[in-house]
N, C-alpha and C positions, 0 to 999 in steps of 0.2 A: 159595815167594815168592808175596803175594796182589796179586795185580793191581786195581787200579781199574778200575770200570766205569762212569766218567767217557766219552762218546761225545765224539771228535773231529771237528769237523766242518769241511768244505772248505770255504772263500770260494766264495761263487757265479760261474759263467762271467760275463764280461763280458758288458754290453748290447749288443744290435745294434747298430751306428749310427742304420739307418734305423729305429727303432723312437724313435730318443730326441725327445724334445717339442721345436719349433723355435719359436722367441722370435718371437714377431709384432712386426712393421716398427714404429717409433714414427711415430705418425698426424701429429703436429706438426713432422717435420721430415726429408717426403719426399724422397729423394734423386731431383733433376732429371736429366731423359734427355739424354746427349749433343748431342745435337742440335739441342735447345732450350735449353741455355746457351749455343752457338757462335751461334746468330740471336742471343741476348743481347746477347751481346759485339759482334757487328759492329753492331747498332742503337746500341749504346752508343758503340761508335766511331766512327761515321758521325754524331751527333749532338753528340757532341767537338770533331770535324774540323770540323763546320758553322759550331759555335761561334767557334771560332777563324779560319777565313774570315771571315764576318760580323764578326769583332773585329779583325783587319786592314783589311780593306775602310773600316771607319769612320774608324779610328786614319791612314789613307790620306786618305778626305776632309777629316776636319780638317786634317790636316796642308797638302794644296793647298789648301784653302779659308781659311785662316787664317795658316797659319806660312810657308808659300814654294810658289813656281809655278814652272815650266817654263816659259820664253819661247824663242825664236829672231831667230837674227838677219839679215832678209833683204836688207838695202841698206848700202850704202858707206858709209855719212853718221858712222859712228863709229869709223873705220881712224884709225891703226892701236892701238885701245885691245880695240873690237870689230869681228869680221872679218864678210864672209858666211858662213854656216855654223856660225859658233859657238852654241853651245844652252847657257843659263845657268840656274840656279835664283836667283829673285829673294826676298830678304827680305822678306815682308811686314808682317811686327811691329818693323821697326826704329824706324818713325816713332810708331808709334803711331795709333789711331783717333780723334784730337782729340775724346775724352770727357773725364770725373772719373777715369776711369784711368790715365790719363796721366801726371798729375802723383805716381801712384802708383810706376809702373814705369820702370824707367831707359831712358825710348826718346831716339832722338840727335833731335835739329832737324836739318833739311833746310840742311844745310851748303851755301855758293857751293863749286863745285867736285866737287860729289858726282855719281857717275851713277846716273841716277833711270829706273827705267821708267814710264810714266805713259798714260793715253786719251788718244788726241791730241781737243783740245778740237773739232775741227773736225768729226769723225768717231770717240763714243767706242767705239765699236766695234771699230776700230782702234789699238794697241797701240805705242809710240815709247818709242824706249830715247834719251836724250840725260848733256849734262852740264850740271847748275846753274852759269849763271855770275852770274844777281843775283839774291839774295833781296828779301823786301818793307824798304821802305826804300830801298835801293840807285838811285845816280843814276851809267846804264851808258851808254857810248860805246864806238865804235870810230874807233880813227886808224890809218889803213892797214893796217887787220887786225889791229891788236892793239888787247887788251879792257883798257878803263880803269873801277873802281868807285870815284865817289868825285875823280877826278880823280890815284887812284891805278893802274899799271900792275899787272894780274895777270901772272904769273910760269906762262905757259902750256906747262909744257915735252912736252903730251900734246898738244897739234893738230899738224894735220898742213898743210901747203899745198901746193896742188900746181897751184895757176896762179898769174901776177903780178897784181898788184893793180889791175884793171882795168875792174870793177866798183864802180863808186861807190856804188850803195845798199848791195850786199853789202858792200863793204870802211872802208865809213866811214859807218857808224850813229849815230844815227838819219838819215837823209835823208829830208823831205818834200818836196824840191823833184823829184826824179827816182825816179818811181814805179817797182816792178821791176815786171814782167811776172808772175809768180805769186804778187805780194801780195794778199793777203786783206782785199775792199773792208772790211769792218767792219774790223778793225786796221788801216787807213791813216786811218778815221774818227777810232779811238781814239786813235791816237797823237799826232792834233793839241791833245787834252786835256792831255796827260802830257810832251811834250816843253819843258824850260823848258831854258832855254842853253847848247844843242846835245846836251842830253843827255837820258836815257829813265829817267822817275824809275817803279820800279815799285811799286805798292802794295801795300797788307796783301792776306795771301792769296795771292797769285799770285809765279809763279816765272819768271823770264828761262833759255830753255835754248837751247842749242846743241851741233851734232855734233863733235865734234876733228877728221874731215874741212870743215874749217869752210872750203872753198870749193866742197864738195859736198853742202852739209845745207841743206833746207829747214825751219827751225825755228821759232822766235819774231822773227826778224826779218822773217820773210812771213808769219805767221799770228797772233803775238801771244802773250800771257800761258798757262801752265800751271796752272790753278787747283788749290787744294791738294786737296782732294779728288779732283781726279782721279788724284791720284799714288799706285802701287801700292802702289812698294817699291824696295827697292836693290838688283843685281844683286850676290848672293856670288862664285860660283864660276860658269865655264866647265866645266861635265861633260862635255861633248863637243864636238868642232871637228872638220868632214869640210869636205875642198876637192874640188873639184869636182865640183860642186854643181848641180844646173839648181831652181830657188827658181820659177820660171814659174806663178804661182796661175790663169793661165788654161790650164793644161796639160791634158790629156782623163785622164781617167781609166785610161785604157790607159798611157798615157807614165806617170802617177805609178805608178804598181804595177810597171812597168820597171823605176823609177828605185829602189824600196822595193826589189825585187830585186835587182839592182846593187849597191845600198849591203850588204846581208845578204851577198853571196858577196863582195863587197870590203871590206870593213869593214876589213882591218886595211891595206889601201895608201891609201882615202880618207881615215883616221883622219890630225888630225894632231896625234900625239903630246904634240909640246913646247907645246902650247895647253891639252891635255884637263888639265883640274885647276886652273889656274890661276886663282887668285882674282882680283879685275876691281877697279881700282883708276882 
C-alpha cells in the first residue's frame, strides 16, 4: 500500500490572552467617573427644587396679592355672623377693580346686605369687616333699630341686639339734633348736606355699613360713608375659629410668643370645630 506524503499539520496553540492587541477607548464619548455624575445629579436636583420653590413662592404671592387674603377677626361688632377669633380668606376678585375689565368678567356689584371687608376710611391702615346695608342711591333710616331703604323695611334676620332701645342717635338714624359722643366731627358736617326728610340719602360711590352686633358696632353712623375703593373684598370661608383668645395688640412680645405657644400645644381644645370651614354669609 503506497502512502501519501501529503504532511498533516496541527492548528496553532492558542494566543495568549495578554499578548492579544486591546481596542483603545473611543475619544468622543468618555465614560464619566462616578463621582462626578453624583455632584451632577445633586446640582441638578438642587436647581429643580429651587425652581420649584421660587415657582410656588410666586404662584403664592399672586395668589394673596390679587385673588384672596387672610384677615382676622378682633372685635364683637359682627356676632353672631363673625366671632372673635375667627380667621377668614377674603375674595378679592369678586367686585372687580372698576377698569375696562370689568365689564369683561362676571364680577357681582356690591350687593345691600353683602359682608364686605374694606380700609376703614378714617384710618386706611386699619382693616373693618362690616355688612352693606345702603348702596348709592339708597334713602336709609332707622326706626327703633330697625333698617328702612326707601321707606321699605329690610328683613334683618342676622343682627343681633343685645340692649333696649335707648340710645336715640344709635337706634333712630339719622339724628342731628342729639350728637353721639364718638361721632366723627367731619360726618356730623356731612350729613347735614345729605339728610332730606328724615332720612340718609347716600351717593354714587360710597356704601352705608354696619355690624349685625348693631348695638355694639361703631360704623357709618359715627364715622360716615365707605368709599368704593376702599373695599377689598368679600369674606369666603372661616378656615379657622379658636376661642379663647387674648387679641390684646398692646401685649409685650413675651405674652404673644406665650400665647403662639399656647395656641400650638392646644390647637385642638382652642379650635372650634363647628365654625372652622364655614362659609360667611
Amino acid at each position: 500500500m503506497e502512502l501519501s506524503n501529503q504532511q498533516i499539520v496541527s492548528p496553532p496553540p492558542p494566543a495568549d490572552p495578554a499578548e492579544l492587541p486591546v481596542a483603545a477607548p473611543d475619544p468622543v464619548a468618555p465614560v464619566p467617573a462616578p463621582k462626578a455624575a453624583a455632584a451632577g445629579n445633586f446640582k441638578d436636583d438642587l436647581i429643580s427644587s429651587l425652581q420649584s420653590l421660587m415657582g410656588t413662592v410666586v404662584i403664592a404671592i399672586f395668589v394673596i396679592t390679587f385673588i384672596v387674603q387672610a384677615f382676622q377677626i378682633p372685635s364683637e361688632s359682627m356676632e353672631n355672623t363673625l366671632l372673635v377669633g375667627d380667621y377668614l380668606l377674603v375674595n378679592k376678585l369678586c367686585y372687580g377693580g372698576q377698569g375696562f375689565g370689568d365689564h369683561l368678567m362676571p364680577y357681582q356689584k356690591i350687593a345691600r346686605e353683602d359682608v364686605i371687608v374694606f380700609h376703614y376710611p378714617v384710618d386706611p391702615q386699619q382693616h373693618f369687616g362690616k355688612r352693606v346695608i345702603g348702596v348709592p342711591g339708597d334713602r336709609l333710616r332707622l326706626v327703633i333699630k330697625k333698617a328702612f331703604i326707601t321707606g321699605k323695611r329690610l328683613e334683618e334676620n342676622y343682627v343681633r341686639y343685645i340692649y333696649p332701645p335707648t340710645d336715640a342717635f344709635r337706634d333712630n338714624f339719622p339724628r342731628r339734633d342729639i350728637p353721639a359722643p364718638r361721632l366723627e366731627g367731619k360726618w356730623w358736617l356731612e350729613m347735614e348736606k345729605l339728610v332730606d326728610n328724615g332720612e340718609l340719602i347716600i351717593p354714587a360711590g360710597n356704601y352705608f355699613v354696619m355690624g349685625d352686633n348693631r348695638d355694639d358696632s361703631e360704623d357709618s353712623r359715627y364715622w360716615g360713608f365707605v368709599p368704593r375703593e376702599n373695599i377689598i373684598g368679600r369674606p369666603l370661608v372661616i378656615y379657622w375659629s379658636v376661642k379663647d383668645w387674648d387679641h390684646n395688640s398692646e401685649s409685650t412680645v413675651a405674652e404673644r410668643l406665650h400665647h403662639l405657644a399656647y395656641a400650638i400645644t392646644h390647637i385642638v381644645q382652642i379650635t372650634r370645630w363647628n365654625r372652622t370651614l364655614r362659609l360667611v354669609h
